[in-house]
Legacy VTK file of the C-alpha trace (Angstrom):
# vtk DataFile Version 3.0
C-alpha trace
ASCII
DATASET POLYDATA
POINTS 320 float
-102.246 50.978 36.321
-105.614 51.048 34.870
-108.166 48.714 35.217
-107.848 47.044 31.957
-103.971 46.967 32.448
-104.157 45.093 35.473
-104.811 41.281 33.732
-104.602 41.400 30.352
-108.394 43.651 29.278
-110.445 41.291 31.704
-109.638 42.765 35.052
-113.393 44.731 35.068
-115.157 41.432 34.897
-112.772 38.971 37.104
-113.874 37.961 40.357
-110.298 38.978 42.208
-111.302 42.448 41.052
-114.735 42.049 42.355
-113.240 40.611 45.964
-110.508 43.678 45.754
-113.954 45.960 45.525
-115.879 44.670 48.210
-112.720 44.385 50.306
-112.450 48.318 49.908
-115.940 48.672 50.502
-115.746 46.840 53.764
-113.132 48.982 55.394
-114.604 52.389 54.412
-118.331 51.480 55.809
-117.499 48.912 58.154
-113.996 49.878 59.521
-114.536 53.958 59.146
-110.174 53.822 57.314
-109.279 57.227 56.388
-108.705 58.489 52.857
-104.747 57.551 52.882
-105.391 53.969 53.897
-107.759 53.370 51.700
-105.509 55.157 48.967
-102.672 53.066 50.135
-104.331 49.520 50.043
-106.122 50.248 46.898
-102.173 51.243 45.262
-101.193 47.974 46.805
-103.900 45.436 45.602
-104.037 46.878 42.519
-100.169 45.550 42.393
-101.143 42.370 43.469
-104.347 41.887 40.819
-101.494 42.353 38.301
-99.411 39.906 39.932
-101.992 37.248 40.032
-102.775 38.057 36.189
-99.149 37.692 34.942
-99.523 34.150 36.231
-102.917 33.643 34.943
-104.561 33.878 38.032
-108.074 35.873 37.902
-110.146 34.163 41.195
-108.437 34.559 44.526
-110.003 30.975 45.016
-106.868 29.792 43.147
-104.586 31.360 45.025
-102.287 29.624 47.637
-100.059 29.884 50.375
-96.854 30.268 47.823
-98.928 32.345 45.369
-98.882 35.173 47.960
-95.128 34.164 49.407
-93.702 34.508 45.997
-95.542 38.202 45.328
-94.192 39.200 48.921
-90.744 37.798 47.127
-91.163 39.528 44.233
-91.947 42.803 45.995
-88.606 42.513 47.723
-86.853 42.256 44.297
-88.584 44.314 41.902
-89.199 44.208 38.238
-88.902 45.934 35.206
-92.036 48.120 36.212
-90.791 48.648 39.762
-87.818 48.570 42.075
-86.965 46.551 45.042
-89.806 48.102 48.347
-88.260 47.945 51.488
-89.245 45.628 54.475
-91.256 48.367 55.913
-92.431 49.397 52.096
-93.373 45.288 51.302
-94.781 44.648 54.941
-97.451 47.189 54.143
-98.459 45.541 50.850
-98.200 42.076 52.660
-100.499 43.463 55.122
-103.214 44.473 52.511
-102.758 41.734 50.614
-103.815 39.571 54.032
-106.401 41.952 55.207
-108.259 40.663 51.394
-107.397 37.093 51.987
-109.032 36.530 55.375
-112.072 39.537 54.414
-112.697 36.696 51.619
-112.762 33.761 53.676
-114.750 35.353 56.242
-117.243 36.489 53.769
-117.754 32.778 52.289
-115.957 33.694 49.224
-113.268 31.168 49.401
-112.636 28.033 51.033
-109.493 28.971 53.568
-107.502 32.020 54.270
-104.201 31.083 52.349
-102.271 34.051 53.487
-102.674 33.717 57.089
-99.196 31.703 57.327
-97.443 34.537 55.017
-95.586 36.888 57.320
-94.500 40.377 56.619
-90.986 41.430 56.447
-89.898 42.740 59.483
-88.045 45.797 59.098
-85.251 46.486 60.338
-85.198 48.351 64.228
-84.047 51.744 64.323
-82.778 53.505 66.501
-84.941 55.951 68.368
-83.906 59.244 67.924
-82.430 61.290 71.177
-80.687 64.601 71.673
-77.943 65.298 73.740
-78.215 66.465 76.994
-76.684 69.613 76.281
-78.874 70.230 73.039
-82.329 69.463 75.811
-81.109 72.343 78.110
-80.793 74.563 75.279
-83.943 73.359 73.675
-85.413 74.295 77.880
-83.783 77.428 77.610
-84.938 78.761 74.390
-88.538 77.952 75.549
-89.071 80.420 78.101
-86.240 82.923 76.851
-88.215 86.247 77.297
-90.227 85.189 80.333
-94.215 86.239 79.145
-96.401 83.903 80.816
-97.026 81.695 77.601
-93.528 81.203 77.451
-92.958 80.447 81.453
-96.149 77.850 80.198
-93.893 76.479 77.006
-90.973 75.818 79.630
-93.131 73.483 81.957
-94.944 71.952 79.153
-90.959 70.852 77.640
-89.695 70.192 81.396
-92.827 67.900 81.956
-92.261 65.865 78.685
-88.464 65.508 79.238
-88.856 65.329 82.581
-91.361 62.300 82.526
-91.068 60.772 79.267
-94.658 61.644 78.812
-96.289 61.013 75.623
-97.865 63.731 74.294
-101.219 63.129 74.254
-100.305 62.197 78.313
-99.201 65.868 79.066
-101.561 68.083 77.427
-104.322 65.540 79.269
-102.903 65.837 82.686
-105.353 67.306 85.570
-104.510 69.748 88.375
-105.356 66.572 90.590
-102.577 64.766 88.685
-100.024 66.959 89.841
-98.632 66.294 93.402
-95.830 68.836 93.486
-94.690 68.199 97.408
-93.988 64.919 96.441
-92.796 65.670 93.077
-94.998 63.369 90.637
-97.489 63.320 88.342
-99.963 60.502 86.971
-100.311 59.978 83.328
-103.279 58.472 81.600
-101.415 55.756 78.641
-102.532 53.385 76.008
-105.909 51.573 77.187
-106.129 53.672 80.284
-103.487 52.563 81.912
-102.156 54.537 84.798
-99.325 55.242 85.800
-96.980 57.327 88.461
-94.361 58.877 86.922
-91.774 61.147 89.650
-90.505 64.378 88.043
-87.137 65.961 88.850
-86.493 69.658 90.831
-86.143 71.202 87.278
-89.479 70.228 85.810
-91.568 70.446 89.786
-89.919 74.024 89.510
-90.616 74.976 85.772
-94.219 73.369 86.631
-94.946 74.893 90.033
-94.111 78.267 88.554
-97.011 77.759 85.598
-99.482 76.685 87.947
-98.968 80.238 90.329
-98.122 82.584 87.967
-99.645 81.864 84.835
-102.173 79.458 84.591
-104.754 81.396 87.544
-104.827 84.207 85.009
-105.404 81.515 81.704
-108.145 80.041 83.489
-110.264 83.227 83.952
-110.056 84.034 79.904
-111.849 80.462 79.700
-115.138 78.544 80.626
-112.998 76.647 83.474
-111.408 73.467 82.516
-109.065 71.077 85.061
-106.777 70.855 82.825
-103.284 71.878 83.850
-101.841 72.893 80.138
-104.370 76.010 78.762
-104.292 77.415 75.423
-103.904 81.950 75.249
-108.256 81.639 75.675
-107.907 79.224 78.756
-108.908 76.304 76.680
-107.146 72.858 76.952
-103.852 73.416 75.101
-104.109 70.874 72.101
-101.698 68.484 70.933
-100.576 70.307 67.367
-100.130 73.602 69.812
-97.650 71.440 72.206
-96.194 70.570 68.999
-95.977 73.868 67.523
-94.493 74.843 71.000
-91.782 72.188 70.339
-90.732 73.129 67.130
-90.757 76.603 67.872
-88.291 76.215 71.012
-85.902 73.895 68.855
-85.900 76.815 66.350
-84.624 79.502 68.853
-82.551 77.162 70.124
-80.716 76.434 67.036
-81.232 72.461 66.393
-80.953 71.668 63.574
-82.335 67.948 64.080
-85.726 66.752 63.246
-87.212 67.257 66.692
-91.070 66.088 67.694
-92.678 65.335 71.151
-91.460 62.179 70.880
-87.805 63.763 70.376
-87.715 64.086 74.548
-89.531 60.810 75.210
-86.971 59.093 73.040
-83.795 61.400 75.106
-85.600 60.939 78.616
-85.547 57.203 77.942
-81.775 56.988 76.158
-80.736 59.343 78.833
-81.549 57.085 81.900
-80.395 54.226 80.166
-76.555 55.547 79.531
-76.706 56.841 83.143
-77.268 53.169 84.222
-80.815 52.561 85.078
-81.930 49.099 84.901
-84.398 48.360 81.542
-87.035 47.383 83.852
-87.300 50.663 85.714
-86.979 51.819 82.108
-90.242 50.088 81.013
-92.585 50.932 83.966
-91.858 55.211 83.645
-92.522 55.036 79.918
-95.340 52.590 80.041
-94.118 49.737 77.914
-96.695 46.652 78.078
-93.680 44.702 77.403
-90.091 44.981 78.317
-89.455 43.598 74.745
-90.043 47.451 73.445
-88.077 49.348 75.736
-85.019 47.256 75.131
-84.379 48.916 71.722
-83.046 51.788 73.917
-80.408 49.551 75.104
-78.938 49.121 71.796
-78.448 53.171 71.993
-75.530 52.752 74.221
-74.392 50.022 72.110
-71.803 52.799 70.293
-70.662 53.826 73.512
-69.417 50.722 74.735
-67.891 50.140 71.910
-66.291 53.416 71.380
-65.052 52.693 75.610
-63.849 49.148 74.561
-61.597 50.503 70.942
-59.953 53.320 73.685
-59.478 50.945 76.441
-58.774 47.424 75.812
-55.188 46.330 74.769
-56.184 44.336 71.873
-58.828 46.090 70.365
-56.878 48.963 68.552
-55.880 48.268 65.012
-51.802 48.418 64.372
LINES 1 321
320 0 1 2 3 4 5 6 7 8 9 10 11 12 13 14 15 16 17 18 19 20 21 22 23 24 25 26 27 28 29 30 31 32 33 34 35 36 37 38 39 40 41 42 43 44 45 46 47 48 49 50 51 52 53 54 55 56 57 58 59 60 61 62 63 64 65 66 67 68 69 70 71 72 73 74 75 76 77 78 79 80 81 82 83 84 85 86 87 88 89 90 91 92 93 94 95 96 97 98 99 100 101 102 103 104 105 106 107 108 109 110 111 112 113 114 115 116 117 118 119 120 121 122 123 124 125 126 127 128 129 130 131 132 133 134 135 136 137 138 139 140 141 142 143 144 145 146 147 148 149 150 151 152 153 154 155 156 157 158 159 160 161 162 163 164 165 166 167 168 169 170 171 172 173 174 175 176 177 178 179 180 181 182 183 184 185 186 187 188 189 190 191 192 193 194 195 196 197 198 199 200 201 202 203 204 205 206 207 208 209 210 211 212 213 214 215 216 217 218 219 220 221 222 223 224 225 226 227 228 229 230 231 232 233 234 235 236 237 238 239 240 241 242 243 244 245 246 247 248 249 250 251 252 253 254 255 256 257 258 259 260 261 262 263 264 265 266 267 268 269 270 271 272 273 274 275 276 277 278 279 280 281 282 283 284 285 286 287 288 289 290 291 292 293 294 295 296 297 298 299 300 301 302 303 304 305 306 307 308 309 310 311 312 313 314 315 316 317 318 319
């Protein structure tokens, strides 16, 4: 949409331009957004100056609550210029759409923020995605398949995520001093600097003890000296897109065919512990929820199991 198409050959001149403008100008100097954000609020305001314009609308000073709540409406359902968005697709637009509103109030430019009360569309939860059990010991297998010392590296690196349900900004920042391997735990740094104690398993002290003798003296002398405990070939701190890189590679020699990412064992260690019975709670404090409220999407994961348990087992739940 041009800028003439957007209300009819006035759009240049009209003050909800003007506000859209400023609005943009305000989160590249003043809020540093990237390139695709801006891209992406620009795409959707531009929407919503044609919106207001079909309706005759030209000064977000006329616009109210059910102005905004009928173009959040009429995002959901689409037009003859564009089909139904999703609730995730529509909640960004919503979201743009309120950043203007309450940029305009705050600026003086209009007398309330009418969108404030306008909610997004909350999309639907998904499932996070896991792997098997069997497909994470192949995926540990794969990584340290010939033995070289990067690869005995890769293997403590994948035992550490699964092993913890790190994060992976959490691993490739853990210290030496974070690693207590007689008592088998390690402290991650989270969101906000929170802290946290996390206890490994025999697999992942083992996979990590062996790093830390055999490989990582000898990485640390090809560097300048860092306490980190994952190094990079030169003995510099391994970097997140290598730990992913290190990922993807060991889920290509192992075969999987799924869309695996760091998050891939964070997701299994938490789904894992969950169908072997650990309470939600316990859940929430190793992967260092704030609230309860997000781990308890993993719960719906064994959903399918109990029902597959109840259709096999209960007396009136087969079909004739």
């Amino acid at each position: 949409m041009d800028a003439r198409g957007a209300d009819g050959g006035s759009s240049v001149a009209s003050s909800a331009r003007r506000s859209v403008g400023s609005y943009l100008d305000h989160l590249t100097v003043e809020r540093g957004a990237s390139a695709n954000t801006l891209s992406s609020y620009r795409r959707d305001l531009e929407r919503y100056l044609g919106y207001l314009a079909s309706n005759g609308i030209t000064d977000l000073g006329a616009v109210d609550a059910l102005t905004v709540g009928a173009f959040l409406a009429a995002l959901r359902e689409g037009d003859a210029e564009h089909p139904p968005l999703s609730a995730s697709s529509a909640a960004r637009a919503v979201v743009a759409v309120r950043g203007l509103h309450k940029f305009t109030y705050a600026d003086g430019q209009v007398a309330c923020d009418v969108a404030r009360e306008v909610k997004p569309p909350t999309p639907p939860r998904r499932l996070p995605k896991a792997i098997s059990v069997e497909d994470v010991e192949r995926l540990l297998d794969a990584a340290d398949f010939d033995q070289t010392p990067l690869s005995v590296r890769d293997r403590a690196l994948l035992e550490v995520l699964y092993g913890s349900g790190a994060r992976i900004s959490e691993a490739v920042g853990l210290d030496v001093d974070d690693v207590d391997l007689e008592e088998r735990t390690v402290l991650l740094r989270g969101k906000g600097g929170k802290q946290r104690i996390v206890p490994l398993g025999s697999f992942a002290a083992k996979a990590l003890s062996s790093y830390l003798v055999r490989v990582r003296p000898e990485l640390v002398r090809k560097g300048r000296g860092t306490a980190k405990v994952f190094l990079n070939s030169r003995g510099g701190q391994l970097s997140r897109q290598s730990a992913w890189t290190v990922l993807r590679s060991s889920a290509d020699k192992a075969g999987l065919t799924a869309d695996i990412s760091p998050h891939t064992l964070r997701h299994s260690f938490a789904t894992h512990l969950m169908e072997g019975g650990a309470d939600v709670r316990v859940v929430q404090e190793l992967l260092g929820h704030s609230s309860v409220t997000t781990t308890q999407i993993y719960t719906l994961v064994t959903v399918d199991q109990l029902r597959e348990v109840y259709s096999t087992a209960h007396p009136r739940a087969r079909t004739n």
